[in-house]
Backbone as numpy.savetxt, mean C-alpha at the origin, in Angstrom:
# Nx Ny Nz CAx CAy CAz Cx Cy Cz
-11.71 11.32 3.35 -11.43 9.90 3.33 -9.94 9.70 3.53
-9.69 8.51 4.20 -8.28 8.14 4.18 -7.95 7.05 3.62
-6.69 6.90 2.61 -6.41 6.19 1.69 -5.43 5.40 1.83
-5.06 4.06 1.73 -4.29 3.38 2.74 -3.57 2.52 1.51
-2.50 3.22 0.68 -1.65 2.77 -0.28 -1.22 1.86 -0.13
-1.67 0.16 -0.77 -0.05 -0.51 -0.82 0.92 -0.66 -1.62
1.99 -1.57 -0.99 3.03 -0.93 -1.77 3.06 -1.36 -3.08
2.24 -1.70 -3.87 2.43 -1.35 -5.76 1.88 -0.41 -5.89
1.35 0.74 -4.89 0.52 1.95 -5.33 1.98 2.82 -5.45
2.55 2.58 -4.06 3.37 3.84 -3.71 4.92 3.23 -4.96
5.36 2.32 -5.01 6.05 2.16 -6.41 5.61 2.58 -7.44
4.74 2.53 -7.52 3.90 2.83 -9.36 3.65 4.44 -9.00
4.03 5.12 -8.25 3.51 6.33 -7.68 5.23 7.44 -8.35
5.95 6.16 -7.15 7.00 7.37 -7.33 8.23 6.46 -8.15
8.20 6.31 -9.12 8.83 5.23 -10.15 8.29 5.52 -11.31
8.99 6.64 -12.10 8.08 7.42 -13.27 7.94 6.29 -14.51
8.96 4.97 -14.87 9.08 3.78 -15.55 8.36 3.02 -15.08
7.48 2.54 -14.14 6.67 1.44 -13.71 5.53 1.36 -14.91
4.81 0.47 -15.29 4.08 0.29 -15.85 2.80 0.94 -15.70
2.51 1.05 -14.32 1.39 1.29 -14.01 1.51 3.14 -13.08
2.39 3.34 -13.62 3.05 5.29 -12.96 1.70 5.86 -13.14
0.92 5.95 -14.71 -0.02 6.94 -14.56 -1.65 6.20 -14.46
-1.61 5.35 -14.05 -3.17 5.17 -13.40 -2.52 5.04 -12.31
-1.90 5.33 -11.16 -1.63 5.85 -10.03 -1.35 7.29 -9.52
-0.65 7.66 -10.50 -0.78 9.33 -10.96 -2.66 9.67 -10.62
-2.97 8.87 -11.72 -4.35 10.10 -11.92 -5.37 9.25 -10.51
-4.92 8.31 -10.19 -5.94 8.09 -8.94 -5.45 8.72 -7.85
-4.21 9.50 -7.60 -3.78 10.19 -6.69 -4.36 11.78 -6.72
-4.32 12.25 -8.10 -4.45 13.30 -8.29 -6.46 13.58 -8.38
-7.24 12.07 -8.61 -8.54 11.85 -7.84 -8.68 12.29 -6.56
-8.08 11.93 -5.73 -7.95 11.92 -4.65 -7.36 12.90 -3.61
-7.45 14.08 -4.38 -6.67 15.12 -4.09 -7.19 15.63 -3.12
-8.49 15.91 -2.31 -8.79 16.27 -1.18 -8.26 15.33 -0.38
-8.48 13.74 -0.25 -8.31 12.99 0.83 -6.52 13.10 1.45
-6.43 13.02 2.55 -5.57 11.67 3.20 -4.98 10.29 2.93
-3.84 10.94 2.77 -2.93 9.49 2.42 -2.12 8.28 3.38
-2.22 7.61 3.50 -1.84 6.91 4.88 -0.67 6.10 4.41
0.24 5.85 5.53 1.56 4.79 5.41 1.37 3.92 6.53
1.28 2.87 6.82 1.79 2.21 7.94 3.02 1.64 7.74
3.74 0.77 8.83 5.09 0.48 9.27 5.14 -0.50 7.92
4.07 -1.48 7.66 4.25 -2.40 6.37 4.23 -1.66 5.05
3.63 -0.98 5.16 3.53 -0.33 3.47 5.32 0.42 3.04
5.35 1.42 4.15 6.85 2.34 4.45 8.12 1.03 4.66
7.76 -0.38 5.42 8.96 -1.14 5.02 8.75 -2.04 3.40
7.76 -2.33 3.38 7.76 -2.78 2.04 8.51 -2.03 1.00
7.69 -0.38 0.71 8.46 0.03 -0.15 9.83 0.21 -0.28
10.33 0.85 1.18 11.82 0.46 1.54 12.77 -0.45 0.49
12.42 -1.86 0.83 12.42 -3.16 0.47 12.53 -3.18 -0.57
11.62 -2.63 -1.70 11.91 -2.99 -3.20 12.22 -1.94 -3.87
12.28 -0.59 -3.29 13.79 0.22 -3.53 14.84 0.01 -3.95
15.38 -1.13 -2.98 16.81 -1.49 -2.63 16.95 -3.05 -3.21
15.84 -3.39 -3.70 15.69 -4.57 -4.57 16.23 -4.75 -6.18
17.53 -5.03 -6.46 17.92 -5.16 -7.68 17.55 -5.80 -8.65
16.47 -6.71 -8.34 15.78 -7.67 -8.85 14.23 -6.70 -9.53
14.16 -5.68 -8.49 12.13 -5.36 -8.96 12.89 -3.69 -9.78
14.26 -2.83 -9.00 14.69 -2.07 -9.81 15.20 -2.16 -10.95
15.95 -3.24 -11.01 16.62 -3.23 -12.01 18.23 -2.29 -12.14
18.71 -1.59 -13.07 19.98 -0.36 -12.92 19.15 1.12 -12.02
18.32 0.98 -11.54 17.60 1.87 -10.88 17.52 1.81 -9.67
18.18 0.67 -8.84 18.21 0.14 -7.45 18.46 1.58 -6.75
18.00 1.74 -5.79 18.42 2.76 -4.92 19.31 2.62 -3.88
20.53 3.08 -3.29 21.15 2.56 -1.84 19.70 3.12 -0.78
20.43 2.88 0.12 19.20 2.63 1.53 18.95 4.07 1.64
20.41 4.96 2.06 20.46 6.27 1.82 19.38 7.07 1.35
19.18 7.07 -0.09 18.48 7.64 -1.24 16.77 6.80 -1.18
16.84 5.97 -0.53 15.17 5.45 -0.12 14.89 6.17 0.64
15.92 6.47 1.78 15.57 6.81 3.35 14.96 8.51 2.87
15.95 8.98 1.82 15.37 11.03 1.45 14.12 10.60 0.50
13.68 9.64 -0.35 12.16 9.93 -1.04 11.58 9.75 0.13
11.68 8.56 0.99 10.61 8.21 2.30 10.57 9.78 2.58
11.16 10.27 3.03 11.13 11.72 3.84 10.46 12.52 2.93
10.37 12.68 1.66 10.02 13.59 0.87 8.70 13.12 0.93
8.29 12.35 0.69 6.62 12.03 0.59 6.18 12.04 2.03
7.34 11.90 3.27 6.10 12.38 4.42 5.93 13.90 4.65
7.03 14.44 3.41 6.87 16.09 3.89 5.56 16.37 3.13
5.01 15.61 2.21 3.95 16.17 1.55 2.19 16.37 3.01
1.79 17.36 2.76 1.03 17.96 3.95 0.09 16.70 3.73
-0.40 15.33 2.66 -1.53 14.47 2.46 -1.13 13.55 3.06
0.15 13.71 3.27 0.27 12.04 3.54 0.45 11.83 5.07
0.10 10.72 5.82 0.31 10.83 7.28 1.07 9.37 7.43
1.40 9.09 8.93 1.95 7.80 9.03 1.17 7.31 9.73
0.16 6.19 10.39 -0.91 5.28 11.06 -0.57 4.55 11.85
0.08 4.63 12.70 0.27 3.58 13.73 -0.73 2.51 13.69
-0.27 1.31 13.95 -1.34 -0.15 14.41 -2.48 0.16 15.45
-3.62 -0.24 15.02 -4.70 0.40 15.62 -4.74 -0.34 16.87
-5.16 -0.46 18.13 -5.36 -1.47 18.91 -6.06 -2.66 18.87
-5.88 -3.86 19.48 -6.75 -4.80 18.58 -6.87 -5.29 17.22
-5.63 -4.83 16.67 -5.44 -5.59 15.53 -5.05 -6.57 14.87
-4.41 -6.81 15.73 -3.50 -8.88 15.98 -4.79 -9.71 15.70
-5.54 -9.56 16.88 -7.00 -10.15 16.77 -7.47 -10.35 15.86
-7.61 -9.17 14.63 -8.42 -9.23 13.71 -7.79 -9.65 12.80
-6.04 -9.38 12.34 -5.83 -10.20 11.63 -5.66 -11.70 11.61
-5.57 -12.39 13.18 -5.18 -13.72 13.53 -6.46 -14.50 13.13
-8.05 -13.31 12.96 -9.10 -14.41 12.77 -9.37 -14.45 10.89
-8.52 -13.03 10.76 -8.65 -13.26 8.74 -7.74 -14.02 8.27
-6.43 -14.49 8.91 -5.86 -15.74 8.59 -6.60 -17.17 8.65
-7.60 -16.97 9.23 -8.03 -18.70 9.26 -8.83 -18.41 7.89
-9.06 -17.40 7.10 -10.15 -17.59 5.91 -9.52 -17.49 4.80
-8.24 -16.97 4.85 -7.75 -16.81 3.60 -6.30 -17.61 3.72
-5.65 -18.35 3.38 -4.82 -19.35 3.83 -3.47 -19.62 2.44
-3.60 -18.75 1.94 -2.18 -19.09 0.16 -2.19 -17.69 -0.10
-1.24 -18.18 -0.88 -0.37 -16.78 -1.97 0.61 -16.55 -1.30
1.47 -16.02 -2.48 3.07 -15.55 -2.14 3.05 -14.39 -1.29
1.60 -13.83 -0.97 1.86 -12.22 -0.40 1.33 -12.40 0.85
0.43 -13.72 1.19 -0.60 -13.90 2.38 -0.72 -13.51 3.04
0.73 -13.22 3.79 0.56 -12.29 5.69 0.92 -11.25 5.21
1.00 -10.38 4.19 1.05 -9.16 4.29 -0.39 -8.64 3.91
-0.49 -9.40 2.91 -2.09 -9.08 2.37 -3.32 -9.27 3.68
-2.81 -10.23 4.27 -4.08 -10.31 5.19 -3.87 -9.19 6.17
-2.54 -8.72 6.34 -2.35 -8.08 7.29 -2.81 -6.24 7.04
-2.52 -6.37 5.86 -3.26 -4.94 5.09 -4.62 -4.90 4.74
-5.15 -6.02 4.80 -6.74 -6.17 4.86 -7.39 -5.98 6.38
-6.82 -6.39 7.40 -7.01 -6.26 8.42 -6.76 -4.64 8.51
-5.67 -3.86 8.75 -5.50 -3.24 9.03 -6.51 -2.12 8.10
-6.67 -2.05 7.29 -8.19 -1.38 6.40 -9.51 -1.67 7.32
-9.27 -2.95 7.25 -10.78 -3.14 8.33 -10.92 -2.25 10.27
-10.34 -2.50 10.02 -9.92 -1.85 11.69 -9.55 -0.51 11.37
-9.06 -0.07 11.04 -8.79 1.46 10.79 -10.20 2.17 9.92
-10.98 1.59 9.17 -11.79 2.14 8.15 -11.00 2.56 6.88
-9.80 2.87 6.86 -9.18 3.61 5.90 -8.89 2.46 4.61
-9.51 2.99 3.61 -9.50 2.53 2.15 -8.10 2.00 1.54
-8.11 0.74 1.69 -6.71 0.09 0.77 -7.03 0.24 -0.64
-5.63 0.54 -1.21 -5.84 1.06 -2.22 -4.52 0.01 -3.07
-4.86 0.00 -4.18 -4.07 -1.18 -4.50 -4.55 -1.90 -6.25
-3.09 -2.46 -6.85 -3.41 -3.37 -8.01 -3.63 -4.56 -7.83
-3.55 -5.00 -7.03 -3.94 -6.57 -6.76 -5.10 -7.11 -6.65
-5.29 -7.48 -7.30 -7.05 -8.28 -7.53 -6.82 -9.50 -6.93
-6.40 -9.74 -6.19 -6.44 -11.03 -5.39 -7.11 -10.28 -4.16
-7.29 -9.23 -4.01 -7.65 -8.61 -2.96 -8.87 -9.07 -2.71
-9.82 -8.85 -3.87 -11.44 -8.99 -3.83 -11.77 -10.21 -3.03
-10.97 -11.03 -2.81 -11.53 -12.18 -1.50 -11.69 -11.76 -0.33
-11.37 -10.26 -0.12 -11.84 -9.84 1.27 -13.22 -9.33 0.99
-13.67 -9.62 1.66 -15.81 -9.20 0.95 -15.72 -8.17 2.78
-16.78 -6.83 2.32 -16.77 -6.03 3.14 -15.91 -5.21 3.71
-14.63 -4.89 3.02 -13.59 -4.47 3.46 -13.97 -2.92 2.66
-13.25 -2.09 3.08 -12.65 -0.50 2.53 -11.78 -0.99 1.55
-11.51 -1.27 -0.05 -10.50 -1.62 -0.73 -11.13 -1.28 -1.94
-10.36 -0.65 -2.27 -10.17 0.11 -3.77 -9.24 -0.26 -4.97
-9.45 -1.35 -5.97 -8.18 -2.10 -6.39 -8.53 -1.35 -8.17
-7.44 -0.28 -8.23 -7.49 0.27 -9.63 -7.11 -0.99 -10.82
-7.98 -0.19 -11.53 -7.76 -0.60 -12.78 -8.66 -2.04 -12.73
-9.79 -2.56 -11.90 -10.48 -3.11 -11.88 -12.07 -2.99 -12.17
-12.48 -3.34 -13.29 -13.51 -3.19 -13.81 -15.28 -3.11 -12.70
-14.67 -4.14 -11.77 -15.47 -4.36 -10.92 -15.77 -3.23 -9.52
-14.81 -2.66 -9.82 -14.46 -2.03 -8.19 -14.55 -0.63 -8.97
């Protein structure tokens, strides 16, 4: 299986203080046969709140020191990077007409899309997710899922 982290997985992953470090820990270490996936949004997102003084806190990283963990987790042999599948504009331009709010909208729709079109399992804390019905999405720590 391939597992398609977003980015509160891969923060809560490699951010040993996050709240949520070890039910991402142990759903990684679940998951220990599969495939781990990055696309360009997940790898700039995390980027992003790296270097965010606001979500780090005295833990901010310079760009530098994002740019060597990025590298360190693609040296790991699970993890791969996913290019945009073809035809995916499409699919996300028609899951925007159904899901239309939230502070995260076009990324979320855009990582829902991109699960749908790829097959590969989003993986994720956000329970706002579950409005995608039929999707590959895996939202820990959800009773339902």
């Amino acid at each position: 299986m391939i597992y398609l982290p977003d980015v509160n997985i891969w923060i809560a992953l490699t951010v040993a203080e996050h709240v949520s470090h070890e039910a991402a820990l142990k759903w990684v270490q679940a998951a220990s046969g599969d495939t781990i996936a990055l696309c360009r949004v997940t790898q700039m997102g995390f980027l992003r709140l790296l270097t965010n003084a606001r979500v780090m806190a005295s833990d901010v990283f310079t760009a530098d020191r994002a740019w060597r963990l990025m590298d360190q987790i693609r040296q790991n042999d699970r993890v791969v990077f996913v290019s945009e599948p073809s035809g995916l504009e499409h699919t996300w331009r028609t899951m925007t007409g159904y899901h239309q709010e939230g502070a995260n909208f076009w990324t979320d729709t855009y990582l829902a899309a991109f699960a749908g079109a790829t097959g590969h399992t989003l993986v994720t804390f956000d329970r706002g997710f579950r409005k995608y019905k039929n999707l590959p999405i895996q939202i820990l720590g959800d009773p339902r899922m």
